[in-house]
DSSP file (Angstrom, degrees, kcal/mol; ACC not computed):
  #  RESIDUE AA STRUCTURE BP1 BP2  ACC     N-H-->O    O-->H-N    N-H-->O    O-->H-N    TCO  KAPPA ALPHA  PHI   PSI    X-CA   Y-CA   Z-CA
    1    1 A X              0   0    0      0, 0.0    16,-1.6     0, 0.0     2,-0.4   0.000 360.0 360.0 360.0 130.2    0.0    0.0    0.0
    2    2 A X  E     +A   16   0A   0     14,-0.2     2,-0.2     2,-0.0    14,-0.2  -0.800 360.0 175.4-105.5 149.4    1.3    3.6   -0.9
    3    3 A X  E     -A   15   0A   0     12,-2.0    12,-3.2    -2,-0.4     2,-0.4  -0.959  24.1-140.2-150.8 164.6    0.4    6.4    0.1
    4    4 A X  E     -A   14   0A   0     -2,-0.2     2,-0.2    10,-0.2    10,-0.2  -0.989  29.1-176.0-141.7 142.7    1.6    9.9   -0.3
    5    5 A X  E     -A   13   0A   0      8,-0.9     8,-1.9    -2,-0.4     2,-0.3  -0.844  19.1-147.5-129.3 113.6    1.5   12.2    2.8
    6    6 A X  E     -A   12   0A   0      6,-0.2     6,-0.2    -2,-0.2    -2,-0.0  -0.990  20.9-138.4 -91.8 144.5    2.2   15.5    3.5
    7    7 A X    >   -     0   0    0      4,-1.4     3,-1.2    -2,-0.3     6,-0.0  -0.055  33.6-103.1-126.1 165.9    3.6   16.7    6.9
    8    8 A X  T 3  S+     0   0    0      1,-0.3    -2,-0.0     2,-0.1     0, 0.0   0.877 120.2  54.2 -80.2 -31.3    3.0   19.6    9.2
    9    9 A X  T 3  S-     0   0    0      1,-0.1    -1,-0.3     2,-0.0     3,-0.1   0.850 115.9-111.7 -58.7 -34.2    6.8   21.3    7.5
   10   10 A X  S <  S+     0   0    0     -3,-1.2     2,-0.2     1,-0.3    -2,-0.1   0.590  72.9 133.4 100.7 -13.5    5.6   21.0    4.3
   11   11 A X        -     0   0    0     92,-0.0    -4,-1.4    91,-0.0     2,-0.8  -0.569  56.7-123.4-104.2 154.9    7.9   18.1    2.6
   12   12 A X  E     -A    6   0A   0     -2,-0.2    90,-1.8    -6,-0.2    91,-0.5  -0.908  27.0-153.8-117.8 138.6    6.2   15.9    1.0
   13   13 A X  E     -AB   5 101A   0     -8,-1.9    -8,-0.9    -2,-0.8     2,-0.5  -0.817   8.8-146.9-119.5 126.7    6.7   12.0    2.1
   14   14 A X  E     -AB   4 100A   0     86,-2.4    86,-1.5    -2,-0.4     2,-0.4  -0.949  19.9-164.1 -60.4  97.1    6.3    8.6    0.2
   15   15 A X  E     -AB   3  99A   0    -12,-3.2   -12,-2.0    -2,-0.5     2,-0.3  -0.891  11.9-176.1-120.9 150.9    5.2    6.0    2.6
   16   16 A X  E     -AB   2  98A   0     82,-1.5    82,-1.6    -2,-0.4     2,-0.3  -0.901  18.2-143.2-160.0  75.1    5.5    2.5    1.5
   17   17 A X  E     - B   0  97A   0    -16,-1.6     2,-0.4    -2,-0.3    80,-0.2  -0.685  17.7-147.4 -86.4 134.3    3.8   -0.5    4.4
   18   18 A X  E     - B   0  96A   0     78,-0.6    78,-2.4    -2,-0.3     2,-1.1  -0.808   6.1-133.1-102.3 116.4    6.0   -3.3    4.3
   19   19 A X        +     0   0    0     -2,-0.4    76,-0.1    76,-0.2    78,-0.0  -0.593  35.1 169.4 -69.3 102.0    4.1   -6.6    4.9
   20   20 A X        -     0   0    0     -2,-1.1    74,-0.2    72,-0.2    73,-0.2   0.929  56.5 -23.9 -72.5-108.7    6.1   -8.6    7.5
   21   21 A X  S    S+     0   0    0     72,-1.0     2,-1.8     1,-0.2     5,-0.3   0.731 109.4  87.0 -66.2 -31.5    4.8  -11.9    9.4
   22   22 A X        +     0   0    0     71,-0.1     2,-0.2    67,-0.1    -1,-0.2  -0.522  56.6 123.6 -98.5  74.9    1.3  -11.5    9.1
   23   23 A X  S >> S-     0   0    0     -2,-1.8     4,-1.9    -3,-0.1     3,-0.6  -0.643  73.0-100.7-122.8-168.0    0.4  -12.9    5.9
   24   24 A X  H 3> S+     0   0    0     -2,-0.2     4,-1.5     1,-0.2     5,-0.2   0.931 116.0  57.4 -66.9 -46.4   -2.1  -15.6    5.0
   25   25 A X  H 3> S+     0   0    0      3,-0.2     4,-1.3     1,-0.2    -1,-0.2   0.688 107.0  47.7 -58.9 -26.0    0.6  -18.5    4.5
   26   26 A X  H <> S+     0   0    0     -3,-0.6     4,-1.7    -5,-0.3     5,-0.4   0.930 114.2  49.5 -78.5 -41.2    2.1  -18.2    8.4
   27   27 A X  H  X S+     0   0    0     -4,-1.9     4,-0.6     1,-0.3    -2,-0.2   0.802 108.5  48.8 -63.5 -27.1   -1.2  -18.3    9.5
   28   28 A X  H  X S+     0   0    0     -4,-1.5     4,-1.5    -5,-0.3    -1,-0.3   0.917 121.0  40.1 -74.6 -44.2   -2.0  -21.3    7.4
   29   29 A X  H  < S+     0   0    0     -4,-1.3    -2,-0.2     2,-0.2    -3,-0.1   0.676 110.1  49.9 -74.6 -30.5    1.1  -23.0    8.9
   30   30 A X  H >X S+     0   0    0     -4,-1.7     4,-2.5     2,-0.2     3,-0.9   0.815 110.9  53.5 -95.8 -29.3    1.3  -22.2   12.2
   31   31 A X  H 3X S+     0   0    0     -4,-0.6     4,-1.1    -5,-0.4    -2,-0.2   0.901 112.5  45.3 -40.8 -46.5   -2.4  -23.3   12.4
   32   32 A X  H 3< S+     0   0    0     -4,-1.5     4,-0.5     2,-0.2    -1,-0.2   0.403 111.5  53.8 -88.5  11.4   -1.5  -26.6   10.9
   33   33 A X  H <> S+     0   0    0     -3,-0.9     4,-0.9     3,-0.1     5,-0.3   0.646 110.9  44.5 -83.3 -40.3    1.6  -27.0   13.0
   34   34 A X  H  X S+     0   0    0     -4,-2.5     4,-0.8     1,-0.2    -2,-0.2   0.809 107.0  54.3 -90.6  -9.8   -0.2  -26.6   16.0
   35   35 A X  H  X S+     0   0    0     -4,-1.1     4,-4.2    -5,-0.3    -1,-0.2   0.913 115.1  50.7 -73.5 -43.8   -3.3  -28.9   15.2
   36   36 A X  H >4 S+     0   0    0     -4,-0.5     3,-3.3     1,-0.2     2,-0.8   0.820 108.8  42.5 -51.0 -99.8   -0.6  -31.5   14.6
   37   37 A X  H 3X S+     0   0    0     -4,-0.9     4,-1.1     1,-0.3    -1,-0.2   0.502 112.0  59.5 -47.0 -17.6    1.5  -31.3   17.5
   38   38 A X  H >X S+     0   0    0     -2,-0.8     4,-3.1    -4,-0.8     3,-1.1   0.991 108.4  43.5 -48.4 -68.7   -1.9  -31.1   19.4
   39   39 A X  H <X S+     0   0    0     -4,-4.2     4,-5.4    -3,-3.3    -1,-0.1   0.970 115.1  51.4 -40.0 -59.2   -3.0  -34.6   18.0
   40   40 A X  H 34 S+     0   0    0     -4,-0.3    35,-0.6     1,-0.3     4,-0.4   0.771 114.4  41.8 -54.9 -16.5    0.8  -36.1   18.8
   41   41 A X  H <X>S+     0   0    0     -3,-1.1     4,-2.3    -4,-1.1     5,-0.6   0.813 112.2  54.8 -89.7 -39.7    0.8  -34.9   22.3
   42   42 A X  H  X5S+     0   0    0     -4,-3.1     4,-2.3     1,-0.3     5,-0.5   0.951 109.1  53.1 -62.8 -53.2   -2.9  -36.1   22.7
   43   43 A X  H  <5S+     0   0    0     -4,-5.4     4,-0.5    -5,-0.3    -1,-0.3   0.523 104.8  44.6 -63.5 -16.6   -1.7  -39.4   21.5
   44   44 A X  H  >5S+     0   0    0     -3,-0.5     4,-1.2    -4,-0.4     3,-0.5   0.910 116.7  53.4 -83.2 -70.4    1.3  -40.2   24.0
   45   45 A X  H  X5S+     0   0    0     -4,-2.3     4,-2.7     1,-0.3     6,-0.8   0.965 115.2  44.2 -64.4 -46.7   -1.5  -38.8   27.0
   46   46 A X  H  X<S+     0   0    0     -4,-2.3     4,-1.5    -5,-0.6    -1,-0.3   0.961 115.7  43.4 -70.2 -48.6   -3.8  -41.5   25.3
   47   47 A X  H  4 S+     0   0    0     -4,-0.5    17,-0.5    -5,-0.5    -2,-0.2   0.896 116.4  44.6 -65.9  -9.8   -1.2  -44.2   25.1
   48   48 A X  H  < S+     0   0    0     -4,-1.2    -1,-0.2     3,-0.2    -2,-0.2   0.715 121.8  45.3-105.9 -13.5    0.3  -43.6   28.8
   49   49 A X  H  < S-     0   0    0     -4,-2.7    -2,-0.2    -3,-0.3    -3,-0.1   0.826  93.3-138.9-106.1 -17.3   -3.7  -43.4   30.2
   50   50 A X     <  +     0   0    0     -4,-1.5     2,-0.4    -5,-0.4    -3,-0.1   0.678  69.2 105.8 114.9  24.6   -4.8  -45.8   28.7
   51   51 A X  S    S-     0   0    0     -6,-0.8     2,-1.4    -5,-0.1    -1,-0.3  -0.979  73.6-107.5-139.4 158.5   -8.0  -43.8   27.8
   52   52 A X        +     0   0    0     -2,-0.4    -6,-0.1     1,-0.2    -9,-0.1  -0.706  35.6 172.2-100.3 119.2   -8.8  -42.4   24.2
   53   53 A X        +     0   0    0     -2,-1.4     2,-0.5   -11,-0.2    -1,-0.2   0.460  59.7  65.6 -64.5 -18.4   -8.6  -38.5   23.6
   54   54 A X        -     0   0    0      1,-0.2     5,-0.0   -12,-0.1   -15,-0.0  -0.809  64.9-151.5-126.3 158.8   -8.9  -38.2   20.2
   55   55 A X  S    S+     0   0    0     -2,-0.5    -1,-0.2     1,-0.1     3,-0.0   0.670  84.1  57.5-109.9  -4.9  -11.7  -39.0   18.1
   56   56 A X  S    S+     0   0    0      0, 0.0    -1,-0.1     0, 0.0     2,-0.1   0.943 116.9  15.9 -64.2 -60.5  -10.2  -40.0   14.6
   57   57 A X  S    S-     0   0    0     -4,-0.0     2,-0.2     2,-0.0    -3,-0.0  -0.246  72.6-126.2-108.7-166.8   -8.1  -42.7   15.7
   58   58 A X    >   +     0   0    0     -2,-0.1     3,-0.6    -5,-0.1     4,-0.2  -0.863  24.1 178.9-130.4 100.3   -7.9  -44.8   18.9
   59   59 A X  T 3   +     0   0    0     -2,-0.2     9,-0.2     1,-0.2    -9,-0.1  -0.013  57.1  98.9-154.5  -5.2   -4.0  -44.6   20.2
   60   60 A X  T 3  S+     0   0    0      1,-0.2    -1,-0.2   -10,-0.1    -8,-0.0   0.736  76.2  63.9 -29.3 -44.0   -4.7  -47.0   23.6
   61   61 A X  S <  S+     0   0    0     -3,-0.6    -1,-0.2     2,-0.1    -2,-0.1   0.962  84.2  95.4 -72.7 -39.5   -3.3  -49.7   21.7
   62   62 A X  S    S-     0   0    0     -4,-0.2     2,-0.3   -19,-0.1   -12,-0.1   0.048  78.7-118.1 -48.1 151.3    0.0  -48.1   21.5
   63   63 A X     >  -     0   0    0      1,-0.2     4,-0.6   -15,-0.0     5,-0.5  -0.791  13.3-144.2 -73.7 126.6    2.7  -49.0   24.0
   64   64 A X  T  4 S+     0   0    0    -17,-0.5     5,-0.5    -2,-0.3     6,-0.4   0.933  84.3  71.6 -42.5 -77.1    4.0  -46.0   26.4
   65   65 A X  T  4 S-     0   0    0      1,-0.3     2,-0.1     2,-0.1    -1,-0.1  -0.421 124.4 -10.4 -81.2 121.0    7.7  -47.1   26.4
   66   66 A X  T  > S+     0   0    0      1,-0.3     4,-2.9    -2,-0.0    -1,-0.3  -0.982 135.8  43.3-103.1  11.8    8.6  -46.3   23.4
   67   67 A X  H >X S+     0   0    0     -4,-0.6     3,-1.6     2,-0.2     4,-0.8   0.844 119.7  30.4 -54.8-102.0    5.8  -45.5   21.2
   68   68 A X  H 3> S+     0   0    0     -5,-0.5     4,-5.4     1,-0.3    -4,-0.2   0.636 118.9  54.6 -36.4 -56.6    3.4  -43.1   23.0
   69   69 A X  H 3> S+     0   0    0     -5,-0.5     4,-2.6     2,-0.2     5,-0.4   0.992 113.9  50.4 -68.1 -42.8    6.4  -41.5   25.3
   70   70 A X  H <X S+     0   0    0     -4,-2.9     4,-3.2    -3,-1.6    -2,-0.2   0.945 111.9  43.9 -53.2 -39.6    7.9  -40.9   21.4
   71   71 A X  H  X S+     0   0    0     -4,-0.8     4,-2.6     2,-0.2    -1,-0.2   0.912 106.2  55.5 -64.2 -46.1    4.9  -39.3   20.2
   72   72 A X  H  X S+     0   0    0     -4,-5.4     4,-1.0     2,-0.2     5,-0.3   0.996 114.2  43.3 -49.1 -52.6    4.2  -37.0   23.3
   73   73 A X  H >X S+     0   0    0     -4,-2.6     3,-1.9     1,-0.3     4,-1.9   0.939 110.7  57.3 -74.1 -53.0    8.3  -35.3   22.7
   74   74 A X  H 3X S+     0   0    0     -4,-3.2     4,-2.0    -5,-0.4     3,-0.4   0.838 110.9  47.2 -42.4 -68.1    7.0  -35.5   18.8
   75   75 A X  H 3< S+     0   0    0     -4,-2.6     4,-0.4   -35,-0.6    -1,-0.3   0.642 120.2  35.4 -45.4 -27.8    3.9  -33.0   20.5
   76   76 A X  H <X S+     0   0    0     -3,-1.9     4,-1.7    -4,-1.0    -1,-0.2   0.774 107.6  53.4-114.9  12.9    5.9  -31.0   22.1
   77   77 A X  H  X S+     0   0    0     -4,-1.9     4,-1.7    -3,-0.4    -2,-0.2   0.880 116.6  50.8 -69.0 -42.4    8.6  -30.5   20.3
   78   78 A X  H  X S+     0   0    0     -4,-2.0     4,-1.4     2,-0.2    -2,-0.2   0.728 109.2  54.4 -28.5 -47.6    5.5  -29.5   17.5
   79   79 A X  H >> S+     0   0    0     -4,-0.4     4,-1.2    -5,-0.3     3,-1.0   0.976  97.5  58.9 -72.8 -77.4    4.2  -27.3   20.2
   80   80 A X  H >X S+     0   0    0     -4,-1.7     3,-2.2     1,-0.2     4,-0.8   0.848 110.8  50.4  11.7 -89.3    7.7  -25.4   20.6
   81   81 A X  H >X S+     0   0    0     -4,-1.7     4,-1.5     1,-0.3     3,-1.4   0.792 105.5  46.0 -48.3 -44.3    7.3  -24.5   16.9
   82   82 A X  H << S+     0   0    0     -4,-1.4    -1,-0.3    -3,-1.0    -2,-0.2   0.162 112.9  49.4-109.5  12.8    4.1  -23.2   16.6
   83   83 A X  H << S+     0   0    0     -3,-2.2    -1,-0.3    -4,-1.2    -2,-0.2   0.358 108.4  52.6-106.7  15.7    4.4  -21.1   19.4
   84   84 A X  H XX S+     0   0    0     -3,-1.4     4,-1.2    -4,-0.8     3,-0.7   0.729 117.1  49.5 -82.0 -43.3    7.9  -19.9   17.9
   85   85 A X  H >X S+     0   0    0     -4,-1.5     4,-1.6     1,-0.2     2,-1.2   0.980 109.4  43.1 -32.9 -82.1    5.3  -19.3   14.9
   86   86 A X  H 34 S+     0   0    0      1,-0.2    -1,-0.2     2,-0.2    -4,-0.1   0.194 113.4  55.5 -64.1  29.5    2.2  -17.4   16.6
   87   87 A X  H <> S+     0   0    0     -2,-1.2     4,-2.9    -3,-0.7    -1,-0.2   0.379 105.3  46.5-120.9 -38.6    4.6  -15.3   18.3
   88   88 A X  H <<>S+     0   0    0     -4,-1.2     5,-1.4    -3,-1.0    -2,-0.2   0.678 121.3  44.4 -85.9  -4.1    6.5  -14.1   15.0
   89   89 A X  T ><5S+     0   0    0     -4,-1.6     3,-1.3     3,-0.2    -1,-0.2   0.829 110.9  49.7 -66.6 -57.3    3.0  -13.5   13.8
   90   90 A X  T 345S+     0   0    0     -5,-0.3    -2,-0.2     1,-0.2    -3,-0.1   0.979 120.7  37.4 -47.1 -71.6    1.7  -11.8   17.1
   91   91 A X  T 3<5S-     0   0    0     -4,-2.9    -1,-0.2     1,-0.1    -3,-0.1   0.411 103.4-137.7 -79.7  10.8    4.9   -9.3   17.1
   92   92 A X  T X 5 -     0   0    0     -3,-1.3     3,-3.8     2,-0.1    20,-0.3   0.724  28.4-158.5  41.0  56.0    4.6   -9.1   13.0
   93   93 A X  T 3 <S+     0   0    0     -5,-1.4   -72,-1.0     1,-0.3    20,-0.2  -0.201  77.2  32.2 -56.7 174.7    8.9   -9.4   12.5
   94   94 A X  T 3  S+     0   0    0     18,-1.0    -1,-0.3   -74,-0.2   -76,-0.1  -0.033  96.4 108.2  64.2 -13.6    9.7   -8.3    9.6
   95   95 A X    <   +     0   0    0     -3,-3.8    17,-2.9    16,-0.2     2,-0.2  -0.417  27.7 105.8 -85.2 164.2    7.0   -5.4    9.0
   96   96 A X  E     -BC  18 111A   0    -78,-2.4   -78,-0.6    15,-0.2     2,-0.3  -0.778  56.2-101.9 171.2-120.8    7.3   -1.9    9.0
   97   97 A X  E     -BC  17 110A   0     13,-4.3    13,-3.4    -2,-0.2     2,-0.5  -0.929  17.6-104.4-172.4 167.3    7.4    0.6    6.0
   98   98 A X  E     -BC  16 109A   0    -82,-1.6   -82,-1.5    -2,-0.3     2,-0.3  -0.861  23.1-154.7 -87.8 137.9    9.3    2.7    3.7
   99   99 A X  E     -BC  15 108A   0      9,-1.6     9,-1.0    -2,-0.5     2,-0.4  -0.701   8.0-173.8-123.5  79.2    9.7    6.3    3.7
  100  100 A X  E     -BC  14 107A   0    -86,-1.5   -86,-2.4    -2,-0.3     2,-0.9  -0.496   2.9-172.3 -53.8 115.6   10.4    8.3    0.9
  101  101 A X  E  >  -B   13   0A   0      5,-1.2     4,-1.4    -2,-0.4   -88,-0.2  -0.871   7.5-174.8-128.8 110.4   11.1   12.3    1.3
  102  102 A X  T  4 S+     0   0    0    -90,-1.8    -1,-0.1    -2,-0.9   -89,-0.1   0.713  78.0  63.3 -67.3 -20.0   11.5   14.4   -1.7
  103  103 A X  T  4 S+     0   0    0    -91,-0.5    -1,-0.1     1,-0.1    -2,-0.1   0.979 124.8  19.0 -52.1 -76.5   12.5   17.8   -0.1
  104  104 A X  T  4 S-     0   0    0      1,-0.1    -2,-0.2     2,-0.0    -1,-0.1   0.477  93.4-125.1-111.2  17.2   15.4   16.1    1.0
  105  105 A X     <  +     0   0    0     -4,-1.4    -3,-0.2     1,-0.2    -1,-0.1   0.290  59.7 128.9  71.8  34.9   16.2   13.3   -0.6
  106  106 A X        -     0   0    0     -5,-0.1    -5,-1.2    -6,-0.1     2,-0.4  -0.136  35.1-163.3 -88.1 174.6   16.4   10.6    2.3
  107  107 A X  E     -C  100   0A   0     -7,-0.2     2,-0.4     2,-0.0    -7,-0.2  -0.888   8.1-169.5-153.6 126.9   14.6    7.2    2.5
  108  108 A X  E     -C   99   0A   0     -9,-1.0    -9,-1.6    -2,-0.4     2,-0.6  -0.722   6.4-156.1-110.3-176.6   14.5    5.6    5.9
  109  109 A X  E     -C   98   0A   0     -2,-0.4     2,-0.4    12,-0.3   -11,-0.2  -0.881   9.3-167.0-155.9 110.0   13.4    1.9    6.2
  110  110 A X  E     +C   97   0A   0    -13,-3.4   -13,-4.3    -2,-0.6    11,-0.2  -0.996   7.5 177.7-135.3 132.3   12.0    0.6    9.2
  111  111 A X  E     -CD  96 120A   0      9,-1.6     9,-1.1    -2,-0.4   -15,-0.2  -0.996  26.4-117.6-135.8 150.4   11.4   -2.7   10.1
  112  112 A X        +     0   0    0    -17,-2.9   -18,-1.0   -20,-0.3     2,-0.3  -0.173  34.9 171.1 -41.7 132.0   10.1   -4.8   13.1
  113  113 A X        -     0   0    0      1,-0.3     4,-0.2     4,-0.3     3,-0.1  -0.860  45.4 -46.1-130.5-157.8   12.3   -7.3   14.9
  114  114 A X  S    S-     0   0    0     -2,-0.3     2,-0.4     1,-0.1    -1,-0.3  -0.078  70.1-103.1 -54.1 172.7   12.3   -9.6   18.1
  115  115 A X  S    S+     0   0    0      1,-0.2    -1,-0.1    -3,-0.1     3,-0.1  -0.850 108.8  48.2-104.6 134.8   11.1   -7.6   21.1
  116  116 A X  S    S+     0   0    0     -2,-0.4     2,-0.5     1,-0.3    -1,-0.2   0.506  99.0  87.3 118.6  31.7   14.1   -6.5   23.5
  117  117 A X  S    S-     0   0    0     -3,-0.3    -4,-0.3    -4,-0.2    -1,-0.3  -0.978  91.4 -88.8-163.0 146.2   16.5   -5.0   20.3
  118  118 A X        -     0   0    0     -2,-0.5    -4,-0.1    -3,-0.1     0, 0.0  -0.144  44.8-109.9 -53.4 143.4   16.5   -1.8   18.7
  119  119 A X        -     0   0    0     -6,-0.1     2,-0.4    -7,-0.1    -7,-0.1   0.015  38.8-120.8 -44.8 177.7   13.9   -1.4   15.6
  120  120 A X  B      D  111   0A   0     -9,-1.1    -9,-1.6     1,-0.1    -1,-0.0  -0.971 360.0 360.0-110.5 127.2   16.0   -1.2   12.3
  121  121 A X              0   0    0     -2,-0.4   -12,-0.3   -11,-0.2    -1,-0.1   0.259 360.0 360.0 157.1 360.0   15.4    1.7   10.7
């Protein structure tokens, strides 16, 4: 999206927002990362209780030691990710915008990054 802006001085600005994290494909991904790791974690709880959690399959049959206990670290090691996901969506790295100035012929570029480190820009 552009837009062009003029400012209380008088210079006239280019402004340029740069889409970071928050597009359709992370959302699509970390959503199906985290429905997986859901299931695989649900499925080592169902194999070590001996009762069934999930309603596609039945995962009882499995043995904890090592099936079930492999599938739970498969869940959260899945879980891990796709909250490393909804978090670089939630703090949108990468977004931010371009800034064009024509007066004086500068361009700054600011963009998001992890939280606790200076913007870039």
């Amino acid at each position: 999206m552009t837009a062009l802006t003029t400012k209380n001085t008088g210079k006239q600005v280019l402004s340029q927002k740069v889409l970071g994290s928050r597009r359709f494909s992370n959302y699509w991904w970390a959503t199906i990362v985290t429905l997986g790791s859901l299931g695989f974690l649900l499925a080592g709880i169902s194999s070590y209780l001996h009762t069934n959690l999930l309603f596609v399959t039945d995962p009882t049959q499995l043995i904890f030691v090592p099936q079930g206990l492999v599938m739970g670290l498969y869940g959260v090691a899945g879980s891990l990710l796709s909250l490393y996901l909804w978090l670089t969506i939630l703090w949108d790295l990468g977004g931010g915008y371009n800034e064009f100035n024509r007066e004086t012929g500068m361009v700054k570029i600011f963009r998001w990054g992890f939280p606790g480190k200076k913007p870039q820009g």
